[in-house]
Backbone as JSON, one array per atom type, in Angstrom:
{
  "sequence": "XXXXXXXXXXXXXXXXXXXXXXXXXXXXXXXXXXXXXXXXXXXXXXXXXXXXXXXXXXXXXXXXXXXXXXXXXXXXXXXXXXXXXXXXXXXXXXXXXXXXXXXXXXXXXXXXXXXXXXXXXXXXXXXXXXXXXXXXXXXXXXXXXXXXXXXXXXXXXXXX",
  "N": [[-55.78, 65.48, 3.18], [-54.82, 67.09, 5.77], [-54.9, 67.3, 9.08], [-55.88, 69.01, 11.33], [-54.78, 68.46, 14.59], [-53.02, 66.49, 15.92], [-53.88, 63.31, 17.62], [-52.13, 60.3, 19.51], [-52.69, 57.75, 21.66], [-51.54, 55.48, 23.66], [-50.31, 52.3, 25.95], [-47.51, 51.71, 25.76], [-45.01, 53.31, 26.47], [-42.41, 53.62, 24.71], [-43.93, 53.53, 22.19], [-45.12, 55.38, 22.16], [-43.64, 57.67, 22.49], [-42.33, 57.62, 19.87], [-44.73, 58.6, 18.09], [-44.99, 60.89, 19.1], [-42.36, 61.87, 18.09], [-42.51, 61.51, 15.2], [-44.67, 63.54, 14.69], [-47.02, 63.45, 16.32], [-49.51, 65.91, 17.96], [-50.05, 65.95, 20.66], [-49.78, 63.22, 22.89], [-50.98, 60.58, 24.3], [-50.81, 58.74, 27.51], [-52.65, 55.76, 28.31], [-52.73, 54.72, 30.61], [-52.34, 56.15, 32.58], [-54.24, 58.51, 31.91], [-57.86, 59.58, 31.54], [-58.9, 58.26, 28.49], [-61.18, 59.01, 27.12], [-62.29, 61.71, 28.67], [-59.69, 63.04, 28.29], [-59.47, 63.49, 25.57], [-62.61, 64.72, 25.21], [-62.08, 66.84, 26.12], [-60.06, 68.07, 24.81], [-60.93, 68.9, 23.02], [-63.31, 70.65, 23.65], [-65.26, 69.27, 24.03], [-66.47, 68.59, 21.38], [-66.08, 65.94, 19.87], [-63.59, 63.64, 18.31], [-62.63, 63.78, 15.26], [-61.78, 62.34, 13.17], [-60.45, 58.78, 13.41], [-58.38, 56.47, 13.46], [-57.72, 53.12, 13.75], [-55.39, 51.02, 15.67], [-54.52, 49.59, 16.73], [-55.67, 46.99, 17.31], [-56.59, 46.6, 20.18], [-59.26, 45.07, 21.65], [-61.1, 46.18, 23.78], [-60.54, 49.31, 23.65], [-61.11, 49.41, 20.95], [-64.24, 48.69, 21.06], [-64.84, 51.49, 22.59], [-64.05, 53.22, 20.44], [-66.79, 54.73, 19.12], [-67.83, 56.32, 20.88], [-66.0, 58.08, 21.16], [-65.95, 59.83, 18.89], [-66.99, 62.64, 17.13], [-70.19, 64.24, 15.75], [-70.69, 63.11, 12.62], [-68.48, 61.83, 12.58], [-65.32, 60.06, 11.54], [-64.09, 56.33, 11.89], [-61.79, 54.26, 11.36], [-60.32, 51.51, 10.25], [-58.04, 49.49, 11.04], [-56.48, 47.74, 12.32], [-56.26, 44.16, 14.38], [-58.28, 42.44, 16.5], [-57.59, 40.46, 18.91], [-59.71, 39.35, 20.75], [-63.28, 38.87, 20.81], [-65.09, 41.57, 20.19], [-67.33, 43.92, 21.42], [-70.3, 46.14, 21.22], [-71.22, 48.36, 23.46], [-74.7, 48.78, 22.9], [-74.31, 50.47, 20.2], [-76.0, 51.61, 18.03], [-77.22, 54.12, 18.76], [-74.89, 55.97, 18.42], [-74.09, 55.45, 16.1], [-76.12, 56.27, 14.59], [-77.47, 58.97, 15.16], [-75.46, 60.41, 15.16], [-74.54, 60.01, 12.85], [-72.36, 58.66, 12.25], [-69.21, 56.81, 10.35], [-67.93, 53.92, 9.19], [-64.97, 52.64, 8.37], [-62.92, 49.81, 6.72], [-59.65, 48.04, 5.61], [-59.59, 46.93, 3.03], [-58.9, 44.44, -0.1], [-59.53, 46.07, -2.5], [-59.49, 48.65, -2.46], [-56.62, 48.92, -1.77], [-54.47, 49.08, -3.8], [-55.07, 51.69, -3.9], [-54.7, 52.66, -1.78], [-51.89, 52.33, -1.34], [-50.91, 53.86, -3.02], [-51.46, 56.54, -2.22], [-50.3, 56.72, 0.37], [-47.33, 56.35, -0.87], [-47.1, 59.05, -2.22], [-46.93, 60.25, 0.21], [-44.96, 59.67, 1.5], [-42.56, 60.13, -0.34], [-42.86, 62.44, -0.99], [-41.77, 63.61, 2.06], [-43.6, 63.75, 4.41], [-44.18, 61.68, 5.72], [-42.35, 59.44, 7.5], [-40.95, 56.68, 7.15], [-38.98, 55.12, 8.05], [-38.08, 56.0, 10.55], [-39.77, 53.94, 12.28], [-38.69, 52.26, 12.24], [-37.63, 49.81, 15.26], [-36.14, 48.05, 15.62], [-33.01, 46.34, 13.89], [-32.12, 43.41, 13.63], [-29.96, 40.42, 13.29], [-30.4, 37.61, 11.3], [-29.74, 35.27, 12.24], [-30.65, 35.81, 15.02], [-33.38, 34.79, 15.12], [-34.66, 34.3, 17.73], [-34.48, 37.23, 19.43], [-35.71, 38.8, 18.19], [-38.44, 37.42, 18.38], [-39.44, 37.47, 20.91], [-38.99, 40.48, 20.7], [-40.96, 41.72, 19.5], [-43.25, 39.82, 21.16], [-42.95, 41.22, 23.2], [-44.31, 43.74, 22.9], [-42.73, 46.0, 22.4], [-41.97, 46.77, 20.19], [-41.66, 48.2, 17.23], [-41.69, 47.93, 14.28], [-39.76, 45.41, 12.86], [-36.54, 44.91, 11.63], [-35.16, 41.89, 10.08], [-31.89, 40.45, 9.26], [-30.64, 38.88, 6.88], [-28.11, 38.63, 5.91], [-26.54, 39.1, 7.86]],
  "CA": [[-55.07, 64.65, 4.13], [-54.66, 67.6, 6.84], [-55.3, 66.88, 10.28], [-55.53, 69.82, 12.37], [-54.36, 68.12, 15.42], [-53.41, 64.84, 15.83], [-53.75, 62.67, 19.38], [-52.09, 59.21, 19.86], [-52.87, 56.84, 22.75], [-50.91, 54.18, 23.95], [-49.75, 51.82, 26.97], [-46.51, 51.81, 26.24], [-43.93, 54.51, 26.13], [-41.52, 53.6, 23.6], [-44.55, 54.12, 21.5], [-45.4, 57.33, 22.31], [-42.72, 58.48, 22.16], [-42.02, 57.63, 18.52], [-45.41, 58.87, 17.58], [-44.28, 62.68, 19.38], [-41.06, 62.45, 17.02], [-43.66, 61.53, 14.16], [-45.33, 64.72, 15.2], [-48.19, 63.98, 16.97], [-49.26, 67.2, 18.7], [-50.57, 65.31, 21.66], [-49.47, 61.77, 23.27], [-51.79, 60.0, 25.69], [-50.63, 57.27, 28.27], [-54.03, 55.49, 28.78], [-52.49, 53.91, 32.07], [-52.27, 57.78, 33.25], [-54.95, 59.47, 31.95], [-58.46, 58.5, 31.16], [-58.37, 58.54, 26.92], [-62.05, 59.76, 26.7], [-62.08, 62.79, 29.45], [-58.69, 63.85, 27.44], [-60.11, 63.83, 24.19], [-63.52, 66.03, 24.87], [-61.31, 68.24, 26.88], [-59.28, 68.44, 23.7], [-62.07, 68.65, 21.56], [-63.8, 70.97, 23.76], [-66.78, 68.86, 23.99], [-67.15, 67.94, 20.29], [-64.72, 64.64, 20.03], [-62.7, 63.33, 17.39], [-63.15, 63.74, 13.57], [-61.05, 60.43, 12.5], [-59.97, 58.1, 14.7], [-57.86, 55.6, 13.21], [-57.56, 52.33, 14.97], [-54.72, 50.2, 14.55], [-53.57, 48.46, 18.27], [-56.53, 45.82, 17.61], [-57.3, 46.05, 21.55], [-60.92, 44.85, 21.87], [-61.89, 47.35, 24.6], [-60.29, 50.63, 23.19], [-61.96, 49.05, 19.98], [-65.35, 48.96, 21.25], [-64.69, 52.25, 23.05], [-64.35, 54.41, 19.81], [-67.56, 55.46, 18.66], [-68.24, 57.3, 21.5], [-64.85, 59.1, 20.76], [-66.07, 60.81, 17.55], [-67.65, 63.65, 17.02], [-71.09, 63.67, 15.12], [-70.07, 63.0, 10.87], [-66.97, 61.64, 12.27], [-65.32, 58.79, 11.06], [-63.43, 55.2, 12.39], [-61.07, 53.9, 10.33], [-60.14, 50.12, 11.51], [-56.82, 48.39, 10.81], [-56.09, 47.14, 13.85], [-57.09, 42.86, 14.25], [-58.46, 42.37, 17.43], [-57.69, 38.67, 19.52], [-60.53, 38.42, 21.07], [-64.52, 39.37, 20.07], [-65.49, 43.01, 20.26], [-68.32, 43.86, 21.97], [-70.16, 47.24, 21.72], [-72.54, 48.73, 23.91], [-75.84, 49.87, 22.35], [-73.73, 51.34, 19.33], [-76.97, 52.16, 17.18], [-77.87, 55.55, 18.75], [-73.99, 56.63, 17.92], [-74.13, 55.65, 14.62], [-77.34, 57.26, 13.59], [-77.98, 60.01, 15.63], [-74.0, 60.81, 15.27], [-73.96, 59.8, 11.36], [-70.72, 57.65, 11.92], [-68.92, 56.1, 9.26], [-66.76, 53.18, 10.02], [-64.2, 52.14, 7.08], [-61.48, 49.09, 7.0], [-58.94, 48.29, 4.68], [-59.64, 45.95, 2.01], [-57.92, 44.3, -1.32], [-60.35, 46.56, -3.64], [-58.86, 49.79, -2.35], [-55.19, 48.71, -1.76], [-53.83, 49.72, -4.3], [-55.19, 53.49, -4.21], [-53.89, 53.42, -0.69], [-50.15, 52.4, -1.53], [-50.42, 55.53, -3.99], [-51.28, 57.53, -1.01], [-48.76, 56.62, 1.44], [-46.25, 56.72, -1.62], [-47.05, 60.46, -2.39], [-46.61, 60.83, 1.69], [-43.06, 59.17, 1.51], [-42.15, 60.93, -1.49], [-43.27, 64.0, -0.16], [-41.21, 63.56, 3.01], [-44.32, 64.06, 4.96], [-44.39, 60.42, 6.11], [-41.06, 58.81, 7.57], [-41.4, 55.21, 7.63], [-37.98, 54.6, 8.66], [-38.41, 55.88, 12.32], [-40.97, 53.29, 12.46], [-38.28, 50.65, 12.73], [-37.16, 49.56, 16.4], [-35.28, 46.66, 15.75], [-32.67, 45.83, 13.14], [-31.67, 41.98, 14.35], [-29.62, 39.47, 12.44], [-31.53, 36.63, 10.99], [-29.49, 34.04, 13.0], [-30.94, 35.66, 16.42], [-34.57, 35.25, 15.28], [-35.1, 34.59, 19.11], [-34.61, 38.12, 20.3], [-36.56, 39.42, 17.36], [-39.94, 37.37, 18.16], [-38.85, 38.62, 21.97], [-39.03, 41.78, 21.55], [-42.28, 41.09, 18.87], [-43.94, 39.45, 21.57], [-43.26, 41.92, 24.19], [-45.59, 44.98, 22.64], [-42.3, 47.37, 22.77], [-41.17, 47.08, 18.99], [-42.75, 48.83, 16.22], [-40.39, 47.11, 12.98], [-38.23, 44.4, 13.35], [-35.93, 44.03, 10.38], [-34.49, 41.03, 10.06], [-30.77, 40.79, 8.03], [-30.36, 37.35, 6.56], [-26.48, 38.51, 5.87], [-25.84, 39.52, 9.25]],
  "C": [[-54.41, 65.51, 5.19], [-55.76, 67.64, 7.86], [-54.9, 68.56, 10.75], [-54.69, 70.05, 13.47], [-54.08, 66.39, 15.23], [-53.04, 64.32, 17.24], [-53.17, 61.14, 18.79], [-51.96, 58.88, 21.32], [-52.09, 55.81, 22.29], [-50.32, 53.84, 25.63], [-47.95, 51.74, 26.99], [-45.22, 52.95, 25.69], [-43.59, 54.6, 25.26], [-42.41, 54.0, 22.15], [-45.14, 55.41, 21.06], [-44.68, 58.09, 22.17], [-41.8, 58.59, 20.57], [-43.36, 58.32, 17.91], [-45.4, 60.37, 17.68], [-43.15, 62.48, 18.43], [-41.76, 61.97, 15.85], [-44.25, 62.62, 14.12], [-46.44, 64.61, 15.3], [-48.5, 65.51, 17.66], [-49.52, 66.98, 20.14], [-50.58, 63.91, 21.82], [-50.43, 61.42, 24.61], [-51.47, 58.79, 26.2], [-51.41, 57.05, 28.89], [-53.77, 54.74, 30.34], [-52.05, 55.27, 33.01], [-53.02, 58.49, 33.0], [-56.31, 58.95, 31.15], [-58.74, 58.99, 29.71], [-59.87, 59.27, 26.58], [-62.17, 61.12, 27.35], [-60.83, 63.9, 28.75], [-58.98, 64.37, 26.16], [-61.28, 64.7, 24.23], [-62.64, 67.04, 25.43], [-60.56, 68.92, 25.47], [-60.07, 69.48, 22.45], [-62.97, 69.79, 21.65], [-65.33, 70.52, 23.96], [-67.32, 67.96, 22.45], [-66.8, 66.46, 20.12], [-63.94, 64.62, 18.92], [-63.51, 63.67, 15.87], [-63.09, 62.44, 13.19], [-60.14, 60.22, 13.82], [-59.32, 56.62, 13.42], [-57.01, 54.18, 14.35], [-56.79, 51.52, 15.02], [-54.03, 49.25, 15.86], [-54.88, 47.21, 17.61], [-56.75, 45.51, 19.17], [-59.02, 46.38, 21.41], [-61.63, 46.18, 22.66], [-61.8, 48.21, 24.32], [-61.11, 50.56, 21.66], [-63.48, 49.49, 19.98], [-65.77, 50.55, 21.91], [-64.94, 53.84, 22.03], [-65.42, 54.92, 19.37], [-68.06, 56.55, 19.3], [-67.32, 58.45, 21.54], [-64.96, 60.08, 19.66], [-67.07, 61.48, 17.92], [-68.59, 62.99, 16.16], [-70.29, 64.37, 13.39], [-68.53, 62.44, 11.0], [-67.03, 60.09, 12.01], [-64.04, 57.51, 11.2], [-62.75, 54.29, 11.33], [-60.44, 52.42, 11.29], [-59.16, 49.49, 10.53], [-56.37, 47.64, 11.84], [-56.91, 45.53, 13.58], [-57.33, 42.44, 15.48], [-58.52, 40.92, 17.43], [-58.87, 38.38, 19.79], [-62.29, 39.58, 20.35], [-64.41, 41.09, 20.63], [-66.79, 42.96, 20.65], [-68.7, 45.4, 21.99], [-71.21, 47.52, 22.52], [-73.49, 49.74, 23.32], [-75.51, 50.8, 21.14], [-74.71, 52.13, 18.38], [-77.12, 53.56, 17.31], [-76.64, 56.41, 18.54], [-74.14, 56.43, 16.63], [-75.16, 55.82, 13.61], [-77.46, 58.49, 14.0], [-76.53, 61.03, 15.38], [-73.48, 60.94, 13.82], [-72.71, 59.68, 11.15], [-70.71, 57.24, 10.6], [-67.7, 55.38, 9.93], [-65.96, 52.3, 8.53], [-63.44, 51.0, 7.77], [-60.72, 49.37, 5.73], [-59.36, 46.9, 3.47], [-59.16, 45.71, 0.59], [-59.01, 45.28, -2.16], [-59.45, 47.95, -3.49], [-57.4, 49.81, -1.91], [-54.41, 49.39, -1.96], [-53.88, 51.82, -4.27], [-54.65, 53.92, -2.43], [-52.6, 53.64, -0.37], [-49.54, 53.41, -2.38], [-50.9, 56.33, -3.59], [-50.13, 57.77, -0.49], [-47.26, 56.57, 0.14], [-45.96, 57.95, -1.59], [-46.33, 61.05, -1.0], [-45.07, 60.63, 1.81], [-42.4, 60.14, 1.14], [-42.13, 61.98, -0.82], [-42.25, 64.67, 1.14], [-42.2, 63.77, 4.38], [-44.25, 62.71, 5.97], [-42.69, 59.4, 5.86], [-40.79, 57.59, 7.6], [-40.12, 54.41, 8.09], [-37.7, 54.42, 10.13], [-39.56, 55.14, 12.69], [-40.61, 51.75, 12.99], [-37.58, 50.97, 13.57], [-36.0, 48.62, 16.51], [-33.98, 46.41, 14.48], [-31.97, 44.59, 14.15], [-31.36, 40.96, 13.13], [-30.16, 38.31, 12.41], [-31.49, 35.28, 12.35], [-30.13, 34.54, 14.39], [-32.33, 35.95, 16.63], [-34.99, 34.95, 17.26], [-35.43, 35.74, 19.89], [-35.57, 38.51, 19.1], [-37.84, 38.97, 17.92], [-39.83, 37.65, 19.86], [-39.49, 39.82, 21.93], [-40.77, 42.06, 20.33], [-43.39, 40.89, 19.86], [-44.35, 41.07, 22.92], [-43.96, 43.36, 23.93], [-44.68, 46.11, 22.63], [-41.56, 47.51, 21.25], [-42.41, 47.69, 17.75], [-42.38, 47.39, 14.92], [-39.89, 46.79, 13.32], [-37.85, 44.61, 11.46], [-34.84, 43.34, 10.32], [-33.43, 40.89, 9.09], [-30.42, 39.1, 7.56], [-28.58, 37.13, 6.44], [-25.74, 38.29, 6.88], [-25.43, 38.56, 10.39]]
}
């Protein structure tokens, strides 16, 4: 579970900037720079190893295969609104020997005794993950700031 490097993309700041105090080693604002041109540059030409996908935007969706390197591999959590569409994906994922995983109830559990070990470990902070603490009574600003794409975690206080 070592990454060499690790890149996140995103549109909006507040995200990026939690994913640099996460320790990305590299933050990309796709509304400043274009996310594939950054990545071979990164890469040197080869692309990504793992690409984990987890915004669910359709277009950056359909976008990754050409982001991996050849044996690399797309990991998909992300739930995209609307259809996905790829172009011609066949000659990446043979000639490239992709692998494209999700998450499903069979392997669940062996992934919550991953990310435990990571906790545990201190490797994995999941506290800086939350944006929001908001008292129950003002679910309004909570689905607010929900809706508006700039909160990671809301947690809601039923006492409060």
């Amino acid at each position: 579970m070592g990454a060499k490097k690790i890149y996140a993309a995103d549109v909006i700041p507040e995200k990026l900037e939690l994913a640099e105090k996460m320790g990305a080693d590299q933050v990309i604002d796709v509304t400043k720079a274009d996310l594939h041109e950054t990545m071979m540059k990164a890469t040197n030409g080869d692309g990504i190893a793992r690409i984990c996908e987890i915004s669910g935007h359709a277009p950056t969706l359909a976008k990754c295969l050409k982001y991996l390197r050849k044996g690399g591999k797309l990991g998909l959590v992300g739930l995209p609104k609307s259809a996905v569409t790829f172009d011609d994906p066949l000659p990446d994922l043979i000639f490239k020997s992709l692998e494209i995983h999700s998450v499903h109830g069979r392997k669940i559990f062996h992934t919550w005794e991953q990310c435990e070990k990571l906790i545990e470990s201190g490797r994995v902070k999941p506290e800086m993950t939350v944006s929001h603490r908001i008292p129950m009574s003002d679910f309004k600003t909570a689905y607010d700031a929900l809706l508006s794409g700039r909160a990671c975690k809301i947690i809601m206080n039923p006492q409060a």
